[in-house]
N, C-alpha and C positions, 0 to 999 in steps of 0.2 A: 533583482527587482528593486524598486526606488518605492522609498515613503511616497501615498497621492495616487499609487499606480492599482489600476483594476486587476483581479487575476481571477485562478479558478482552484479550486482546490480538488483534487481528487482523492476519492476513498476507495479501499478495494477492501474486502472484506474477503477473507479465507482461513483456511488450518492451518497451525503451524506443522501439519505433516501431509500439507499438499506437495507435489514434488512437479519441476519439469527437470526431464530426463537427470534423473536420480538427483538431483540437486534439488534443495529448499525454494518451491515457488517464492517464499518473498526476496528471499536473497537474490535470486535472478533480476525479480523486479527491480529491484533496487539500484542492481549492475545496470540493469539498461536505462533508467534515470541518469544514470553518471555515465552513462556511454552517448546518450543523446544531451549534456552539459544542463540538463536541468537545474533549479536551484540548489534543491535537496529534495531529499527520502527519510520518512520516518517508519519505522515498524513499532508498532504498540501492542504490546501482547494483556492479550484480556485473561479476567481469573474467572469469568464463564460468561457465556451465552449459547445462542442454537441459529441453527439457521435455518433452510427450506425442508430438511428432512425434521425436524421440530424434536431434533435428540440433544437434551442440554450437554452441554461439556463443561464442566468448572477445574478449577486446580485447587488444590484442597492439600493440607499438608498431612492428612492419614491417605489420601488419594495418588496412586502412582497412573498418573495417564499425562501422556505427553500430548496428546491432541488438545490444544487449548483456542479457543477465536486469537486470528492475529489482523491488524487493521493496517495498509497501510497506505499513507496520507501522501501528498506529495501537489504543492501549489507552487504553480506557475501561469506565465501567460497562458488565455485561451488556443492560442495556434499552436504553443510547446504542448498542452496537455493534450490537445484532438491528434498529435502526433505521436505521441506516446503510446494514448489508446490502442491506436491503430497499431504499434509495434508492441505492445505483450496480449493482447488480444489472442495472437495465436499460445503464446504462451500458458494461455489459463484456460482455453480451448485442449489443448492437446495433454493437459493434467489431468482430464477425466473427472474432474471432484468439481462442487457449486462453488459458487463466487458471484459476489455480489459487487457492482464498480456503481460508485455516483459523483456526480459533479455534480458542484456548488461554486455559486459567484460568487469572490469573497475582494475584499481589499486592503490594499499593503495601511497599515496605519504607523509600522514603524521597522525598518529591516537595514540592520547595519552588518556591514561582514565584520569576520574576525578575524586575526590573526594567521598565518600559515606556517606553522613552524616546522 
């Protein structure tokens, strides 16, 4: 994506012990971001919230629970991201657990690549 440029930003919101087929739902996500050349994928792990079942989850360091909110983010063009949708869609369908996905309009204000070593 180029500084100037419109884009969209997507949010997915789930567990870090949501799973498709035994694997970590965000890691999937993430694979298929870099398998359909997206920009990038970020996972951002939260130290608490709740969601539709309204049962908080924190991490806590007298607290041993590994189910914590995990977010993840991922902007690109609107066409990349209504394409994406549509390819983990089944993925978070067939996880059995809630999930919450939103777009946002957002804009490049400044994006340089890096290095590849």
């Amino acid at each position: 994506m180029k500084n100037g440029e419109s884009s969209q930003t997507l949010r997915i919101y789930l567990s870090s012990t949501d799973k498709f087929e035994n694997r970590s739902l965000y890691e999937e996500i993430v694979y298929e971001a870099k398998r359909q050349n997206l920009c990038g994928a970020t996972v951002l792990r939260g130290i608490m919230g709740f969601g539709m079942s309204s049962k908080v989850h924190s991490q806590k360091l007298w607290e041993i629970n590994e189910k914590i909110p995990i977010v993840v983010e991922v902007v690109d063009s609107k066409e990349k991201i209504s394409d994406f949708v549509k390819a983990i869609t089944p993925y978070v369908e067939m996880s059995g657990k809630g999930c919450l996905m939103t777009v946002l309009e957002s804009h490049i204000i400044f994006s340089k690549e890096g290095s590849k070593n």
